[in-house]
C-alpha atoms as an extended CHARMM CRD file, in Angstrom:
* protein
*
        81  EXT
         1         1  UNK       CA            -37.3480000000      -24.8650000000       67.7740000000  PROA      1               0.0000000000
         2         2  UNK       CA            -41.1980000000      -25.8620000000       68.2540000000  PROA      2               0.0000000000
         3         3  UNK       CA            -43.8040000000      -24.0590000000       67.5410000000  PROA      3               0.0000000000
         4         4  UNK       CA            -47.7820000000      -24.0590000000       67.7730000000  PROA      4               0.0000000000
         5         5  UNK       CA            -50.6190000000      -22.1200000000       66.1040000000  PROA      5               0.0000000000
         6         6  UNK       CA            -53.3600000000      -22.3070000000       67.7020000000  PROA      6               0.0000000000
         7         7  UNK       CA            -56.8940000000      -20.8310000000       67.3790000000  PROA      7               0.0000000000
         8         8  UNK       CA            -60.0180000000      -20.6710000000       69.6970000000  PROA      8               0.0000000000
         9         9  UNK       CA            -61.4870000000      -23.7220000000       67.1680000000  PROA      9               0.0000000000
        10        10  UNK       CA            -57.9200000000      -25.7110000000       66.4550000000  PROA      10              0.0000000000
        11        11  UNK       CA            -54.7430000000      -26.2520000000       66.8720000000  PROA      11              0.0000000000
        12        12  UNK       CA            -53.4710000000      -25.3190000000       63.3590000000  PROA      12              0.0000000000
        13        13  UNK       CA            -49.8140000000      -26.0810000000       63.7500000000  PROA      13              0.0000000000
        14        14  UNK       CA            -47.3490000000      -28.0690000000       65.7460000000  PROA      14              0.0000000000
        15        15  UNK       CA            -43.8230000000      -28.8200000000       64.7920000000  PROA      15              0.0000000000
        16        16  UNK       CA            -39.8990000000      -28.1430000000       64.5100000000  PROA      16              0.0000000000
        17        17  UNK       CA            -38.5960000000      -25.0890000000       62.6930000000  PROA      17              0.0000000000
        18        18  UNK       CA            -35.7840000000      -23.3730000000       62.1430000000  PROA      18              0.0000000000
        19        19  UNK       CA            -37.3890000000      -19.9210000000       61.8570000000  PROA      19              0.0000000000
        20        20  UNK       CA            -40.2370000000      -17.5810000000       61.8710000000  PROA      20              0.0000000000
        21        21  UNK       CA            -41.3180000000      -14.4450000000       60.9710000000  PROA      21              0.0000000000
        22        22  UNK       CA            -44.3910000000      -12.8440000000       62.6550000000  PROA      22              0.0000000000
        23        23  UNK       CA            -46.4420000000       -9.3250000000       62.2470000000  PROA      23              0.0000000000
        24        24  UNK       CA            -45.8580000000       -7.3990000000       65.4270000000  PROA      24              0.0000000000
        25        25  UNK       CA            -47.7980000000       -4.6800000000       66.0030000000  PROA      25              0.0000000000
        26        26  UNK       CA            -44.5180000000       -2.1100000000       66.3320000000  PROA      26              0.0000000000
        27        27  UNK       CA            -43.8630000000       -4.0610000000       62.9130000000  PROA      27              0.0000000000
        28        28  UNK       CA            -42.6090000000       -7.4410000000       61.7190000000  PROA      28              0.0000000000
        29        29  UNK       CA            -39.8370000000       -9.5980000000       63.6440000000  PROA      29              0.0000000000
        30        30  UNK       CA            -38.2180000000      -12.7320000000       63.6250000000  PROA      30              0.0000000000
        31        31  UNK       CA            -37.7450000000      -15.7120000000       65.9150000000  PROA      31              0.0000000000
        32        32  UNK       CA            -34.3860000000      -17.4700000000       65.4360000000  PROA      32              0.0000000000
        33        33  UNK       CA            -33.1090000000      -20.5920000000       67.7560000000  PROA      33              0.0000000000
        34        34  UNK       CA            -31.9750000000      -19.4670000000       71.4390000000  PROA      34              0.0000000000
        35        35  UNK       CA            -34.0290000000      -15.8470000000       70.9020000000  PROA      35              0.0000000000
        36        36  UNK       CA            -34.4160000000      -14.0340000000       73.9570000000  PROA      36              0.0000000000
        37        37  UNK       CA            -37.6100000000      -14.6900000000       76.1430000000  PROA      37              0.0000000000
        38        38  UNK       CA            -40.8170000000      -12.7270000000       74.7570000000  PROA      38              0.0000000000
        39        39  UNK       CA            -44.1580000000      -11.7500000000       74.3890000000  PROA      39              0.0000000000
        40        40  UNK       CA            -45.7750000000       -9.6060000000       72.2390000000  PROA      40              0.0000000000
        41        41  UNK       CA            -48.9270000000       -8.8790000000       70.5050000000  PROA      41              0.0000000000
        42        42  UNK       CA            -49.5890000000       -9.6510000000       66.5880000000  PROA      42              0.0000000000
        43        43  UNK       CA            -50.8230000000       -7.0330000000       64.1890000000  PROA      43              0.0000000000
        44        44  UNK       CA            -52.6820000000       -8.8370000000       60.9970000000  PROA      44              0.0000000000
        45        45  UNK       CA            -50.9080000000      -10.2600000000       58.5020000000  PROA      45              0.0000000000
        46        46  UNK       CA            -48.8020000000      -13.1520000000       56.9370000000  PROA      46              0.0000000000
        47        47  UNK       CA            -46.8930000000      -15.9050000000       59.8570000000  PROA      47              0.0000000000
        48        48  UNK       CA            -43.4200000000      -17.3860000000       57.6840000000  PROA      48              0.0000000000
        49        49  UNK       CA            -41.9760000000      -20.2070000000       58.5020000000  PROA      49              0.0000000000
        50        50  UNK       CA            -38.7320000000      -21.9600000000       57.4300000000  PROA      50              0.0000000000
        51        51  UNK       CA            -38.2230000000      -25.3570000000       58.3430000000  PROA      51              0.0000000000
        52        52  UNK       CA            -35.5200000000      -27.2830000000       58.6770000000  PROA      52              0.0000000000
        53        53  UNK       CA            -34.8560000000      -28.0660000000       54.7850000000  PROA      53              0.0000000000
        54        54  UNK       CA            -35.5290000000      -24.5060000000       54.1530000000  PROA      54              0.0000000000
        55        55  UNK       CA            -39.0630000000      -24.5670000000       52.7440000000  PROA      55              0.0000000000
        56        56  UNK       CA            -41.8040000000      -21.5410000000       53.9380000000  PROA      56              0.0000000000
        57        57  UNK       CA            -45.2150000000      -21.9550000000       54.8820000000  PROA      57              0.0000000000
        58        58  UNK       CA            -47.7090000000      -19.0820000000       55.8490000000  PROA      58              0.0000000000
        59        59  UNK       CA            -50.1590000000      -18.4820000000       57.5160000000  PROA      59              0.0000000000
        60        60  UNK       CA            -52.5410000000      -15.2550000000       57.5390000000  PROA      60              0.0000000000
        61        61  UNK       CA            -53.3920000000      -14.3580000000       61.1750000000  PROA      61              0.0000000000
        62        62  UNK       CA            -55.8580000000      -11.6080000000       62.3790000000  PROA      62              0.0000000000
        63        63  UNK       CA            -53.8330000000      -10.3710000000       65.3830000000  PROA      63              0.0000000000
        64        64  UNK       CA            -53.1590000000      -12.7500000000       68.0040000000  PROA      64              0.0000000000
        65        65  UNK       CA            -50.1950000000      -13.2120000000       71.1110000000  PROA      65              0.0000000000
        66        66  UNK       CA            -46.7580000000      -14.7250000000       71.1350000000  PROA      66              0.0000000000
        67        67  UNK       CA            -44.8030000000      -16.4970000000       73.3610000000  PROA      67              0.0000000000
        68        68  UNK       CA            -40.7380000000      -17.6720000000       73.2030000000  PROA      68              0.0000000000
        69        69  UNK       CA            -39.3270000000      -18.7810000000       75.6830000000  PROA      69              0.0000000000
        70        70  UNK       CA            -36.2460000000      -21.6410000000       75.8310000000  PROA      70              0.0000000000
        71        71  UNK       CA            -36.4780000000      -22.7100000000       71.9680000000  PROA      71              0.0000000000
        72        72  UNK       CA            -40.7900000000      -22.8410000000       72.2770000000  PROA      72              0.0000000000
        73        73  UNK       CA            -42.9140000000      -20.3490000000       70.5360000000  PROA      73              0.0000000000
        74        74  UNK       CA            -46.6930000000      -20.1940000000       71.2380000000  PROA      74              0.0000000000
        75        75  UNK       CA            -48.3990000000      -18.2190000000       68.8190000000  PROA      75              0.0000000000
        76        76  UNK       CA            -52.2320000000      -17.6940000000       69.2970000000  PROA      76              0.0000000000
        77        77  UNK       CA            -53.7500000000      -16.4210000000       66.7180000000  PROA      77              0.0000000000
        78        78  UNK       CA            -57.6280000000      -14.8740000000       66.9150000000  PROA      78              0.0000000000
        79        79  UNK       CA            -58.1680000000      -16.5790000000       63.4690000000  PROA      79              0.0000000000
        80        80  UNK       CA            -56.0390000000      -18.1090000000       60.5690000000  PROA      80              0.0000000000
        81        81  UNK       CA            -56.6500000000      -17.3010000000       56.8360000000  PROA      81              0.0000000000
């Protein structure tokens, strides 16, 4: 899958993942490959991604808005720790 975090300043990160785990506001979800079509809004709190050797990165978001659809996730964030 692809993803980008972005910011009003920057984009803050573009590339292939195998997963991700975001703060909804109804409370924390994950993306896997082929998930259904969505958008939701983000609650604050810690972005986790695997990639596709396994290793996590995070990112702290203040609330933000994501998009899946067909393997691409958009995640904007209002501002990244």
């Amino acid at each position: 899958m692809k993803i980008e975090i972005i910011t009003p300043e920057k984009k803050v990160f573009e590339g292939d993942i195998n997963s991700v785990r975001v703060p909804g506001k109804k409370g924390s979800f994950q993306v896997l490959k082929n998930h259904a079509p969505i958008v939701s809004t983000l609650d604050n709190g810690p972005v986790v991604m695997t990639d596709m050797q396994g290793n996590e990165s995070v990112y702290e978001i203040n609330g933000g808005v994501i998009e899946v659809k067909a393997n691409k996730i958009v995640l904007l964030a209002d501002s990244v720790k």
